[in-house]
PyMOL Python script that loads the backbone (N, CA, C, O; Angstrom):
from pymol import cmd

cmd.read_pdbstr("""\
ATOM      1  N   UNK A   1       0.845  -1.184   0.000  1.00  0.00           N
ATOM      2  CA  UNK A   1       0.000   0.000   0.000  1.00  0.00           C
ATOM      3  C   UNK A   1       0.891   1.248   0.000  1.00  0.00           C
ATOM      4  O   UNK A   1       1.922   1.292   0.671  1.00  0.00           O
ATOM      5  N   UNK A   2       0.456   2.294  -0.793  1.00  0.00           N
ATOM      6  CA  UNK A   2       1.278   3.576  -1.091  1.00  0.00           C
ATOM      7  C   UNK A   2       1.164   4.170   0.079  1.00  0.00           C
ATOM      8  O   UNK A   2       0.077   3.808   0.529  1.00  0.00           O
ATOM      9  N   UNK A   3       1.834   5.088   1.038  1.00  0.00           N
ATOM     10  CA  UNK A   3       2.019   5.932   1.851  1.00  0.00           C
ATOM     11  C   UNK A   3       0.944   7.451   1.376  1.00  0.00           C
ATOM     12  O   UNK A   3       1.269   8.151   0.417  1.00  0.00           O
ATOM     13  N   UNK A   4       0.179   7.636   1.893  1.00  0.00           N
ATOM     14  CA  UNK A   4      -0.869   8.390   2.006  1.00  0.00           C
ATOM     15  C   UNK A   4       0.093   9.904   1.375  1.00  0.00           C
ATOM     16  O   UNK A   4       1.236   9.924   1.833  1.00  0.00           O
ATOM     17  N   UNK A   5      -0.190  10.908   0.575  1.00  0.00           N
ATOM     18  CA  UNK A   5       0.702  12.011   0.343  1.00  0.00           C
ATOM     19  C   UNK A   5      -0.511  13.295   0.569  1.00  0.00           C
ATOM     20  O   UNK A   5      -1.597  13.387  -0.005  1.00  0.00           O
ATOM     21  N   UNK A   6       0.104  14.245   1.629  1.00  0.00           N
ATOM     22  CA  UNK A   6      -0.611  14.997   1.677  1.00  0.00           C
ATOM     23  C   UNK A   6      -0.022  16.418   0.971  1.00  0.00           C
ATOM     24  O   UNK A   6       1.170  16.574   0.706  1.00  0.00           O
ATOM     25  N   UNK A   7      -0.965  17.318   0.741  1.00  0.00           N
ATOM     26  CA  UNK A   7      -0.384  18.480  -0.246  1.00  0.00           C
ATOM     27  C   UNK A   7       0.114  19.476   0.576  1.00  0.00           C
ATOM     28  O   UNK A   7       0.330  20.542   0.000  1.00  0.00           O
ATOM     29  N   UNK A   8       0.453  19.408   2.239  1.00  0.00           N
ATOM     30  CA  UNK A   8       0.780  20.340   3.079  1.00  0.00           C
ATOM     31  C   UNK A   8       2.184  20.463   3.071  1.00  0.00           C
ATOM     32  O   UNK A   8       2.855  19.449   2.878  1.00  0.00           O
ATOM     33  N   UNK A   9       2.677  21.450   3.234  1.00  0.00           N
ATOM     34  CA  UNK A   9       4.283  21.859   3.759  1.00  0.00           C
ATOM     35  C   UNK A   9       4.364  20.784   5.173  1.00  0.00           C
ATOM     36  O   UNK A   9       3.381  20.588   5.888  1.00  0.00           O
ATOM     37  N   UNK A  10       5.739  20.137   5.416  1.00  0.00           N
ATOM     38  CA  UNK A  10       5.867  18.946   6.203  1.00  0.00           C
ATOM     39  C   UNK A  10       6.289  20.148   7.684  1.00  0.00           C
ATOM     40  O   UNK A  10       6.291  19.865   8.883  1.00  0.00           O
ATOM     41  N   UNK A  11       6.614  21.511   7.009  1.00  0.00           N
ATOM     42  CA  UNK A  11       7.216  22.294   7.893  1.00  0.00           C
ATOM     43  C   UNK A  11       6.272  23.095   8.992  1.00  0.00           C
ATOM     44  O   UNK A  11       5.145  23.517   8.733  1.00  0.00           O
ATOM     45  N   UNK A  12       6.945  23.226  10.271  1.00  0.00           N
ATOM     46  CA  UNK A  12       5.337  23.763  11.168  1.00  0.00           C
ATOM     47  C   UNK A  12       6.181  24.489  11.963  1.00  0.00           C
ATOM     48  O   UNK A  12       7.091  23.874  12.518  1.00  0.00           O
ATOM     49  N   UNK A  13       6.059  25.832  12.160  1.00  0.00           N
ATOM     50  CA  UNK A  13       6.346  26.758  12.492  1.00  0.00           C
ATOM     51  C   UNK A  13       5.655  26.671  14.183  1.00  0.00           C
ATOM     52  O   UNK A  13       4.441  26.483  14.257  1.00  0.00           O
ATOM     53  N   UNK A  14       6.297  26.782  15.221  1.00  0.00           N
ATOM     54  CA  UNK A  14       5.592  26.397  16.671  1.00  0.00           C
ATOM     55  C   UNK A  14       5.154  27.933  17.344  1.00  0.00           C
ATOM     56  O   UNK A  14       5.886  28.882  17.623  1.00  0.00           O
ATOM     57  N   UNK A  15       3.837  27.800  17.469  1.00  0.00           N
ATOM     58  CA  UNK A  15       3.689  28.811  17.809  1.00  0.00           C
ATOM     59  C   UNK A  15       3.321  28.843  19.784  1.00  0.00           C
ATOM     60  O   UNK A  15       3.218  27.908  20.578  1.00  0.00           O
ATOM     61  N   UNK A  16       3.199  30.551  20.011  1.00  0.00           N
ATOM     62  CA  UNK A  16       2.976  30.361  21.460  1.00  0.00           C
ATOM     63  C   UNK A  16       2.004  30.646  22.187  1.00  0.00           C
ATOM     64  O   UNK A  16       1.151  30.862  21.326  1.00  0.00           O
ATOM     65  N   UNK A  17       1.468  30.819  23.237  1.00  0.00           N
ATOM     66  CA  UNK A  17       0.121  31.060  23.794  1.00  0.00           C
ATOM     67  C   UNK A  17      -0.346  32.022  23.241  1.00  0.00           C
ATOM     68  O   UNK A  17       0.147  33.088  22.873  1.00  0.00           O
ATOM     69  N   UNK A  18      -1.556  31.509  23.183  1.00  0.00           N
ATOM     70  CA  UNK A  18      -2.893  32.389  22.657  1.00  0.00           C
ATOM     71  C   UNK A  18      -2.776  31.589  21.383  1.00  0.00           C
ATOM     72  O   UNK A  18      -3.841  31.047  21.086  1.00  0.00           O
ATOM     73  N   UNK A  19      -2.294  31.480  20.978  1.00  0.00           N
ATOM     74  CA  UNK A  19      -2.299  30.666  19.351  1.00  0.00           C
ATOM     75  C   UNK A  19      -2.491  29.309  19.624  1.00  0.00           C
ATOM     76  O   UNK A  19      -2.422  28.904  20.784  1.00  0.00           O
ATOM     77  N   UNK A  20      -2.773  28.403  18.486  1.00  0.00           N
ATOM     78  CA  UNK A  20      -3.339  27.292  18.053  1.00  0.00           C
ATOM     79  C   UNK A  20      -2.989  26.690  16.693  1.00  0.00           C
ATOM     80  O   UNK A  20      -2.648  27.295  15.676  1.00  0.00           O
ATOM     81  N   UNK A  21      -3.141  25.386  16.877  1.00  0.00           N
ATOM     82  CA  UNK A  21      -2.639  24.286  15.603  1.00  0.00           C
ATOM     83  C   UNK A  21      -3.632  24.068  14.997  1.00  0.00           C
ATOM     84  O   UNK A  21      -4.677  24.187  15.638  1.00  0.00           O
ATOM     85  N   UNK A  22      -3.712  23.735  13.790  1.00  0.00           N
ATOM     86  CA  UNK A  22      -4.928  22.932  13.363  1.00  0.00           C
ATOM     87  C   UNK A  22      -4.416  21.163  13.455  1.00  0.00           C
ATOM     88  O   UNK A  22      -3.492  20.733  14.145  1.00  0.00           O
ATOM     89  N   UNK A  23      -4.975  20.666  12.894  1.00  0.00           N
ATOM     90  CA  UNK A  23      -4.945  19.129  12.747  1.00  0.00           C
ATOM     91  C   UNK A  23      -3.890  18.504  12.312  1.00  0.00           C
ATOM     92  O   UNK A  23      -3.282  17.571  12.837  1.00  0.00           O
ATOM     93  N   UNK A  24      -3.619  19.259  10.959  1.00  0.00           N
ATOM     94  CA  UNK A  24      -2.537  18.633  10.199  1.00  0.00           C
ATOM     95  C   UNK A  24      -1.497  18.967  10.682  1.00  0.00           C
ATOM     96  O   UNK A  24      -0.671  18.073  10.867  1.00  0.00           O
ATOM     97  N   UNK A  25      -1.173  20.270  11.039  1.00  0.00           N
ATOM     98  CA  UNK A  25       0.026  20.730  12.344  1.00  0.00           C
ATOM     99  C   UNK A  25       0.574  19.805  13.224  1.00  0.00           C
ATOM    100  O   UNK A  25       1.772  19.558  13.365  1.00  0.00           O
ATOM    101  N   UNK A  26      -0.571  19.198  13.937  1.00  0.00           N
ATOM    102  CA  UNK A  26      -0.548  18.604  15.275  1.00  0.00           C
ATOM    103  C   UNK A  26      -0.128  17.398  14.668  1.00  0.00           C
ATOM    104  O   UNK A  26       0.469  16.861  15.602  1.00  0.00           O
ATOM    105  N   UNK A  27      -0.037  16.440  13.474  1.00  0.00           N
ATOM    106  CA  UNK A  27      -0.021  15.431  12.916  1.00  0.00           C
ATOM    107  C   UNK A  27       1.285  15.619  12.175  1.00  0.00           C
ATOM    108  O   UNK A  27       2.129  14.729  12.272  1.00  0.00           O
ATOM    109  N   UNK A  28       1.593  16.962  11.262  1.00  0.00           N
ATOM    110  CA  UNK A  28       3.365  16.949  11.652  1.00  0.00           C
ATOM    111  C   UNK A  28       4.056  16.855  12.645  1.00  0.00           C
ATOM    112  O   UNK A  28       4.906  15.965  12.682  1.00  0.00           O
ATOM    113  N   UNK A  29       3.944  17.455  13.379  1.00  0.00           N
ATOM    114  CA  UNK A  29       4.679  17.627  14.630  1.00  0.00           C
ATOM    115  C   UNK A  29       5.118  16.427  15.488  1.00  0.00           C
ATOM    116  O   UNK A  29       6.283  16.268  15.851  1.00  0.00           O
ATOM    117  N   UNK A  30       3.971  15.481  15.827  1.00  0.00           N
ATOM    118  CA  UNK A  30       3.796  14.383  15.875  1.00  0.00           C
ATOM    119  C   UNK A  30       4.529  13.050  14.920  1.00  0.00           C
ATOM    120  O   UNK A  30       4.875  11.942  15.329  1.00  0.00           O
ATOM    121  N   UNK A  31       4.588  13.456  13.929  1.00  0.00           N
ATOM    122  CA  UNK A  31       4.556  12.274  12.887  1.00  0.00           C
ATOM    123  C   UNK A  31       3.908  11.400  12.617  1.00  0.00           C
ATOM    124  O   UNK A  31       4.467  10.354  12.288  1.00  0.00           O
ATOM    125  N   UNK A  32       2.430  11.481  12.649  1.00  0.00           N
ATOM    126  CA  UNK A  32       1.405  10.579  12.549  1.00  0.00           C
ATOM    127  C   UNK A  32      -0.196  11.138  11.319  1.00  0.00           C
ATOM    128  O   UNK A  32      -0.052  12.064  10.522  1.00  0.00           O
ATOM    129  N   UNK A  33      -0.962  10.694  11.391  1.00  0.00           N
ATOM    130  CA  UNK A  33      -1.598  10.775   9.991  1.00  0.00           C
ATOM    131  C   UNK A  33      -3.018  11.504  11.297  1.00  0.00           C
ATOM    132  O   UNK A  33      -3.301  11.235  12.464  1.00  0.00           O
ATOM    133  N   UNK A  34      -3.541  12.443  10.306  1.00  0.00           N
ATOM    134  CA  UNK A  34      -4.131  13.323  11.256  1.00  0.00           C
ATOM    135  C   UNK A  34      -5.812  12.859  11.758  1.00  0.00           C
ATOM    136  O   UNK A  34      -6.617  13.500  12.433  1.00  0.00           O
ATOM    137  N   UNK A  35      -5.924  11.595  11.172  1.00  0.00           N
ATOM    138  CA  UNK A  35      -7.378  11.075  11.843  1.00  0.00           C
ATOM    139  C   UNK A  35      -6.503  10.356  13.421  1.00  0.00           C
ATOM    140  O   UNK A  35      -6.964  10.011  14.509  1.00  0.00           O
ATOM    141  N   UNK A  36      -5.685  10.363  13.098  1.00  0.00           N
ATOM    142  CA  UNK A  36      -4.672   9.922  14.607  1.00  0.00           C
ATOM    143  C   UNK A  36      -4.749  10.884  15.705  1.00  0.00           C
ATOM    144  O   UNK A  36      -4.645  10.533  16.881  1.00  0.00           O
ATOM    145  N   UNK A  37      -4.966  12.338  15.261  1.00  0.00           N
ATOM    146  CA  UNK A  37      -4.782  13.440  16.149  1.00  0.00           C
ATOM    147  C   UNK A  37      -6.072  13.372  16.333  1.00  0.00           C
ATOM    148  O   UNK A  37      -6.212  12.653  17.322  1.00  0.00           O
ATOM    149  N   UNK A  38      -7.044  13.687  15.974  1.00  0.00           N
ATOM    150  CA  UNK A  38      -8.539  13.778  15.958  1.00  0.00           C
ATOM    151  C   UNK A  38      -9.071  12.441  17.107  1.00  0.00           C
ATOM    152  O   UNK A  38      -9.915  12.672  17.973  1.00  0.00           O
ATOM    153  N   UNK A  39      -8.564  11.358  16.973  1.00  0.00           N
ATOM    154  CA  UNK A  39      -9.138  10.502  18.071  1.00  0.00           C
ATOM    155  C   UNK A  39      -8.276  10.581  19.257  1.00  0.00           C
ATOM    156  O   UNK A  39      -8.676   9.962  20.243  1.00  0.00           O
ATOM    157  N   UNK A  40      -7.187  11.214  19.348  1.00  0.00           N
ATOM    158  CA  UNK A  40      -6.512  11.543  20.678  1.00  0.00           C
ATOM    159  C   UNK A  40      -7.141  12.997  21.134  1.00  0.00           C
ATOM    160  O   UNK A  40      -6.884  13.468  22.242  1.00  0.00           O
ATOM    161  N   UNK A  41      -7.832  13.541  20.358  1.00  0.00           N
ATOM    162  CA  UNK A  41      -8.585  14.628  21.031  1.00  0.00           C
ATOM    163  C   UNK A  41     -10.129  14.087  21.226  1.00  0.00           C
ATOM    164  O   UNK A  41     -10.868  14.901  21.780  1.00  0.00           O
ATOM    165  N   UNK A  42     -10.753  12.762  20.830  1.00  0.00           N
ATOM    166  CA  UNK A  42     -11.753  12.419  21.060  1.00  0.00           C
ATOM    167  C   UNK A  42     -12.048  11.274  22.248  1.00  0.00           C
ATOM    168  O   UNK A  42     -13.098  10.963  22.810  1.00  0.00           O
ATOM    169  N   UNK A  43     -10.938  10.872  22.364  1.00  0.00           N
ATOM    170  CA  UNK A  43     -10.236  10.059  23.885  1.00  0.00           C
ATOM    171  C   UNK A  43      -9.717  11.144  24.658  1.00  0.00           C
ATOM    172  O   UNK A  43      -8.709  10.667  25.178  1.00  0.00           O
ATOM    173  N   UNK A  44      -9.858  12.623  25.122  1.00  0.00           N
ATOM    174  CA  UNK A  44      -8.825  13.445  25.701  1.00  0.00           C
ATOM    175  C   UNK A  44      -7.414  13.272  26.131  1.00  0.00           C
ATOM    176  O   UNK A  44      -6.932  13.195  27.261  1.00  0.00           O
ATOM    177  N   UNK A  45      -6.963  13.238  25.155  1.00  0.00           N
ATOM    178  CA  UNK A  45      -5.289  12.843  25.126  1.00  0.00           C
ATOM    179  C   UNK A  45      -4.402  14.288  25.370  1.00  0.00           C
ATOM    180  O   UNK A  45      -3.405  14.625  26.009  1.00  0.00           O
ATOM    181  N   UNK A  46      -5.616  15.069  24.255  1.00  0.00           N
ATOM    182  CA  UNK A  46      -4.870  16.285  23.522  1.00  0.00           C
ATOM    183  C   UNK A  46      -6.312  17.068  23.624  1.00  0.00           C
ATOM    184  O   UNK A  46      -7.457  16.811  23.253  1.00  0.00           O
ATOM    185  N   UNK A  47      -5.666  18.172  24.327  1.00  0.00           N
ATOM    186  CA  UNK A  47      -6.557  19.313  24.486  1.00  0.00           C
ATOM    187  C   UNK A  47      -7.224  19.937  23.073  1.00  0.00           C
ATOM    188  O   UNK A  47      -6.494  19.934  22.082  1.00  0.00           O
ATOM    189  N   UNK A  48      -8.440  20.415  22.962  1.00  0.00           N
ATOM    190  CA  UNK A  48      -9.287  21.234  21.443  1.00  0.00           C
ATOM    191  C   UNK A  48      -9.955  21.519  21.886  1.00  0.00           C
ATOM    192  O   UNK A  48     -10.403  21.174  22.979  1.00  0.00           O
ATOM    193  N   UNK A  49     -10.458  22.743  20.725  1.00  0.00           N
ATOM    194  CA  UNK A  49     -11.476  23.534  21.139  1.00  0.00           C
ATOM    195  C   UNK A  49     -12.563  23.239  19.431  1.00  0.00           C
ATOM    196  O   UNK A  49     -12.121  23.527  18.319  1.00  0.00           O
ATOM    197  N   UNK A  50     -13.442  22.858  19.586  1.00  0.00           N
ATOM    198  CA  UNK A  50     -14.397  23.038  18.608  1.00  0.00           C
ATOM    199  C   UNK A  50     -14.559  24.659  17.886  1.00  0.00           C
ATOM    200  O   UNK A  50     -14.671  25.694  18.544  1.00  0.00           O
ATOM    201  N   UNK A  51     -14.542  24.584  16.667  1.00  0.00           N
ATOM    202  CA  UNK A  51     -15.008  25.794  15.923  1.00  0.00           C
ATOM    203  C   UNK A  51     -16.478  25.896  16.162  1.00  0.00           C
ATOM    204  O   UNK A  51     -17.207  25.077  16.722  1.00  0.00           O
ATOM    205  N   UNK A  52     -16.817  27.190  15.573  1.00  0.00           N
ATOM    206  CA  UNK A  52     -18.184  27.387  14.860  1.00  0.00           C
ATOM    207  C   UNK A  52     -18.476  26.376  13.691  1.00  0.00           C
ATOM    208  O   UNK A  52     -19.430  25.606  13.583  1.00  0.00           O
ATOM    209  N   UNK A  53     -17.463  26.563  12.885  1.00  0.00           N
ATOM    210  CA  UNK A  53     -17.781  25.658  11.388  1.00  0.00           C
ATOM    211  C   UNK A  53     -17.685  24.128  11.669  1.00  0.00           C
ATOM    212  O   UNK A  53     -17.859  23.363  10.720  1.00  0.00           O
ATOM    213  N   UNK A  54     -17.426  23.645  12.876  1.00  0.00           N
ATOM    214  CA  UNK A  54     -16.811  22.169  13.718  1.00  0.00           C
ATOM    215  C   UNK A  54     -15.406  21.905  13.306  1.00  0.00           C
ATOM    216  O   UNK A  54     -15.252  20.742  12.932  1.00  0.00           O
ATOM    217  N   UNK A  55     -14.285  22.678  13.263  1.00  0.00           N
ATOM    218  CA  UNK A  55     -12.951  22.249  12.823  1.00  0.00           C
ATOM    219  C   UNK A  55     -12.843  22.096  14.297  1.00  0.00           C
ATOM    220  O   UNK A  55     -13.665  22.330  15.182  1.00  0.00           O
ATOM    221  N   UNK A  56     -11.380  21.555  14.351  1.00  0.00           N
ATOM    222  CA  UNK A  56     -10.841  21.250  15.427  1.00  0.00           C
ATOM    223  C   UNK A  56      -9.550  22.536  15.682  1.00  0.00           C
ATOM    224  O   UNK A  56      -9.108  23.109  14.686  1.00  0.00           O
ATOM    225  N   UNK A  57      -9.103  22.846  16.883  1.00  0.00           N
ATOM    226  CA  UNK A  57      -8.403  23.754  17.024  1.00  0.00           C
ATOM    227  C   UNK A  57      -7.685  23.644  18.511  1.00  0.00           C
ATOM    228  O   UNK A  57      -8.168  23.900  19.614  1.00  0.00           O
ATOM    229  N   UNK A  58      -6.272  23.141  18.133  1.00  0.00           N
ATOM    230  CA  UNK A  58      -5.343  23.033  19.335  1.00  0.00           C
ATOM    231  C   UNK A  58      -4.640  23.933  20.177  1.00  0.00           C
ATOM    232  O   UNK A  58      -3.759  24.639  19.687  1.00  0.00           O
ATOM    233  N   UNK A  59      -4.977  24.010  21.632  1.00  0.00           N
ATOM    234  CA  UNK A  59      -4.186  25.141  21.512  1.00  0.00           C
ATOM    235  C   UNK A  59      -2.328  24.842  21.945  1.00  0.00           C
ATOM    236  O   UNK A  59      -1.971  23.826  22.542  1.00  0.00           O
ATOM    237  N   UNK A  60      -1.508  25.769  21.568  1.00  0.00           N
ATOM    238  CA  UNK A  60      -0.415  25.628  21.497  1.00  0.00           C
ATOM    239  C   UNK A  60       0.441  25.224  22.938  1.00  0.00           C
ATOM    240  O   UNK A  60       1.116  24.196  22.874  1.00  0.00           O
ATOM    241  N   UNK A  61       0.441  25.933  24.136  1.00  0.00           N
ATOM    242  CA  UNK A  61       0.549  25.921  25.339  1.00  0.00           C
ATOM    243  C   UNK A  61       0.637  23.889  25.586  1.00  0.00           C
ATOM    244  O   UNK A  61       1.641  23.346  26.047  1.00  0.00           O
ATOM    245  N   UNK A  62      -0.480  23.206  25.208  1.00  0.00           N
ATOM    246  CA  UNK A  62      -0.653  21.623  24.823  1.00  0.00           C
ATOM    247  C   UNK A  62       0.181  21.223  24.542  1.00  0.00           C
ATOM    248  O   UNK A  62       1.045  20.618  25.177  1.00  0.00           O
ATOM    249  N   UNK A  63       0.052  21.593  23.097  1.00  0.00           N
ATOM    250  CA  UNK A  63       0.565  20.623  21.912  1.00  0.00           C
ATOM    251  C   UNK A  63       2.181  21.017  22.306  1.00  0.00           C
ATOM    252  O   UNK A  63       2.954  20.266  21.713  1.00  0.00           O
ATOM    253  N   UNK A  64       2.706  21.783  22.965  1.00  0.00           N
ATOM    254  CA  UNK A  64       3.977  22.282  23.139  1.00  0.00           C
ATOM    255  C   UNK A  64       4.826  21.285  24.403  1.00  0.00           C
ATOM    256  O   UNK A  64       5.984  20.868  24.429  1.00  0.00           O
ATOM    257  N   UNK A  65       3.803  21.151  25.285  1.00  0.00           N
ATOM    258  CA  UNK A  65       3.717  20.246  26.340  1.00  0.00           C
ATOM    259  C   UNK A  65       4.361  19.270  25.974  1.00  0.00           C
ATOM    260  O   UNK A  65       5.466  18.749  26.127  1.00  0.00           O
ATOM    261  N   UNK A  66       2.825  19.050  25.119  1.00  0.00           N
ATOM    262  CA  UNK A  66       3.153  17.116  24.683  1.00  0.00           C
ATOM    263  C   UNK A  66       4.368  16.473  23.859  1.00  0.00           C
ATOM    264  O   UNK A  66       4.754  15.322  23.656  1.00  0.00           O
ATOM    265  N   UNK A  67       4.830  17.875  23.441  1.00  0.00           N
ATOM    266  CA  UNK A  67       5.937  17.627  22.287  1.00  0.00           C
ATOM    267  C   UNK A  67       7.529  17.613  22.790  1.00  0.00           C
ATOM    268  O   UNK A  67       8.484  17.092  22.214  1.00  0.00           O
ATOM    269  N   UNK A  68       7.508  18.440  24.195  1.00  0.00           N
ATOM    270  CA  UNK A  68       8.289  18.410  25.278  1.00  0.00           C
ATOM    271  C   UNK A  68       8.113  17.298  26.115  1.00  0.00           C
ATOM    272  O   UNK A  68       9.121  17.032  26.770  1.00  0.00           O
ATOM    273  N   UNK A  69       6.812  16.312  26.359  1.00  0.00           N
ATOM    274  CA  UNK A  69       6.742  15.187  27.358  1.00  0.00           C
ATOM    275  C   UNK A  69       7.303  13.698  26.416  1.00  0.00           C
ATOM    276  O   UNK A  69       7.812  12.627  26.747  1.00  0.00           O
ATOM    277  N   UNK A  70       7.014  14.137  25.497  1.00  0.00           N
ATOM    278  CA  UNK A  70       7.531  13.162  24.292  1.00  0.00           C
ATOM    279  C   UNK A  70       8.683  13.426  23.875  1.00  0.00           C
ATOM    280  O   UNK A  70       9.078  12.462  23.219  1.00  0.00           O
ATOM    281  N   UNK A  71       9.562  14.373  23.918  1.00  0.00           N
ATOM    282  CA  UNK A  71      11.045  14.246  23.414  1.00  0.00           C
ATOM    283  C   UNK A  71      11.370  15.018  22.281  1.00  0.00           C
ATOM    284  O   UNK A  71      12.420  15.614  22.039  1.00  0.00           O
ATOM    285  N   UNK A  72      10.301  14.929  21.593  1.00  0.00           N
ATOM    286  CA  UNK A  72      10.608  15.632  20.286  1.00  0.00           C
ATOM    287  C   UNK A  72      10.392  17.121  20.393  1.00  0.00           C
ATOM    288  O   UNK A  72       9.702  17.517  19.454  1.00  0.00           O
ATOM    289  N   UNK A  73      10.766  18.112  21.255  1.00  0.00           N
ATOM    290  CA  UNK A  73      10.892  19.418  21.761  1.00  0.00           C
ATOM    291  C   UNK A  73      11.920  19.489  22.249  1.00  0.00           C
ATOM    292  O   UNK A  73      11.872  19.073  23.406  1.00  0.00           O
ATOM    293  N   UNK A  74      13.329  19.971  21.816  1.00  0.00           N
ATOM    294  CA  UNK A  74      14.261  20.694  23.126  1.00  0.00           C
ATOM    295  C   UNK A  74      13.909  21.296  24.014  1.00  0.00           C
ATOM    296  O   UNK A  74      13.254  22.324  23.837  1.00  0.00           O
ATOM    297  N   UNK A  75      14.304  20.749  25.522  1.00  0.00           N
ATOM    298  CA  UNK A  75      13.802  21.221  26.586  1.00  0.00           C
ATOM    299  C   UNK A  75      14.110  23.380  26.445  1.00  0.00           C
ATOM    300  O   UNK A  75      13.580  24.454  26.731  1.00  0.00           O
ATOM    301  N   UNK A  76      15.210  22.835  25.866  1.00  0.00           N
ATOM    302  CA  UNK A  76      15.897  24.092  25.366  1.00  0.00           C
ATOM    303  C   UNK A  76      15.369  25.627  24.758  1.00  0.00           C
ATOM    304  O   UNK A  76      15.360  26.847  24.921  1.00  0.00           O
ATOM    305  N   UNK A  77      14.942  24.459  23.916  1.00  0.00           N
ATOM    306  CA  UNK A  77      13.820  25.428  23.025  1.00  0.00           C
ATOM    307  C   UNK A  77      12.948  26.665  23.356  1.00  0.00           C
ATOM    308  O   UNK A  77      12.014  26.702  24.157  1.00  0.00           O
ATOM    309  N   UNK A  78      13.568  27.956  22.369  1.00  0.00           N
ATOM    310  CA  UNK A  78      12.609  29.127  23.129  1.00  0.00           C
ATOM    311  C   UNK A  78      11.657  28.841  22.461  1.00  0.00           C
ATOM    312  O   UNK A  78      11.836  28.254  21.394  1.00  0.00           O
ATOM    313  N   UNK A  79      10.158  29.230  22.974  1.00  0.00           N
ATOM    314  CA  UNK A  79       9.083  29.154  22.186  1.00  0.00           C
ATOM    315  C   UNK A  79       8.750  30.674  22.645  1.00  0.00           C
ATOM    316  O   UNK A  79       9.174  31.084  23.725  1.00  0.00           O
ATOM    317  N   UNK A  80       7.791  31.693  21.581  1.00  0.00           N
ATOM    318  CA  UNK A  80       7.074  32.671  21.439  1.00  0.00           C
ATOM    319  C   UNK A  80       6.489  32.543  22.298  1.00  0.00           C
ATOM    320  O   UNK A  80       5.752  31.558  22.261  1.00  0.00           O
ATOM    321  N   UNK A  81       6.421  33.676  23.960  1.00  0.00           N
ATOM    322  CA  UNK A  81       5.036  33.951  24.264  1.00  0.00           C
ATOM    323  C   UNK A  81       4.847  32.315  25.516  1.00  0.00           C
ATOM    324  O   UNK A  81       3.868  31.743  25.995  1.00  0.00           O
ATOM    325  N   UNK A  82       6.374  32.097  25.613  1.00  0.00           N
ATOM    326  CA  UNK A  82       5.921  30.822  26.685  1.00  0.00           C
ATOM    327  C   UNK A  82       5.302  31.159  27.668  1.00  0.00           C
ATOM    328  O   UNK A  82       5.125  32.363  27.851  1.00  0.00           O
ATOM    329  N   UNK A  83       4.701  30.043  28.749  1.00  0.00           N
ATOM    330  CA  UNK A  83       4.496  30.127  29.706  1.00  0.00           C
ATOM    331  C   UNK A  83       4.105  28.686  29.956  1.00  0.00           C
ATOM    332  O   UNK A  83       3.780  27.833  29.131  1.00  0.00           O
ATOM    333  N   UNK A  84       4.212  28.593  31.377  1.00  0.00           N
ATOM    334  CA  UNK A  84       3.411  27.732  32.719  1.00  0.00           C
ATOM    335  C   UNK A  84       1.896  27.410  32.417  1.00  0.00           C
ATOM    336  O   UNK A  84       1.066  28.280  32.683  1.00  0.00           O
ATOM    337  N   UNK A  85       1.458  26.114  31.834  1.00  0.00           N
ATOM    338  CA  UNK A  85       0.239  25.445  31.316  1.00  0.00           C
ATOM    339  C   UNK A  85      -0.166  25.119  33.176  1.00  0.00           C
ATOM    340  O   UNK A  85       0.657  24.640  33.955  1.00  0.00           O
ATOM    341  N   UNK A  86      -1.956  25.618  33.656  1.00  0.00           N
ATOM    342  CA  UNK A  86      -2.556  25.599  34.730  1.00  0.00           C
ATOM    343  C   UNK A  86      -2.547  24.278  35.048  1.00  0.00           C
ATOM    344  O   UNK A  86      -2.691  23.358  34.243  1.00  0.00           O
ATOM    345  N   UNK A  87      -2.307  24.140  36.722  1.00  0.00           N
ATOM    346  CA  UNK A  87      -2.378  22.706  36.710  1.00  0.00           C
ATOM    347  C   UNK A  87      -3.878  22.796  36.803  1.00  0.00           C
ATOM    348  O   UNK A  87      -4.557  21.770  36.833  1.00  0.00           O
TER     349      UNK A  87
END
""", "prot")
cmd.dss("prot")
cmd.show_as("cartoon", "prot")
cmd.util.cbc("prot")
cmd.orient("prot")
């Protein structure tokens, strides 16, 4: 079976609080195929916020988390606009 090709830039620019990922973001970042992200936000894995139009919408503060609890974030790493996620 062919490897699924999507028409997005593989590249994802990390953004910082107050801002948000969409799907396919969260599925680069990750390295996984983005109905993957969508059921880890439907199991609460991964924090979203529903649109008006019903998209899905991550917010960054999270997905920054998770990407730091998983490894694939330098602890190092400045991010835009960091901060301390509420316990």
């Amino acid at each position: 079976m062919r490897a699924r090709e999507f028409s997005r830039p593989p590249v994802v620019t990390l953004r910082g609080d107050g801002e948000s990922y969409v799907t396919w973001e969260v599925a680069a970042l990750f390295g996984v195929d983005p109905r993957t992200v969508h059921g880890w936000s439907r199991r609460g894995w991964i924090g979203s916020v529903l649109t008006p139009g019903g998209h899905r919408r991550y917010p960054a503060p999270y997905v920054n988390e998770l990407l730091h609890a998983q490894g694939l974030l330098d602890p190092a790493a400045e991010l835009p606009g960091q901060s301390a996620l509420p316990l």
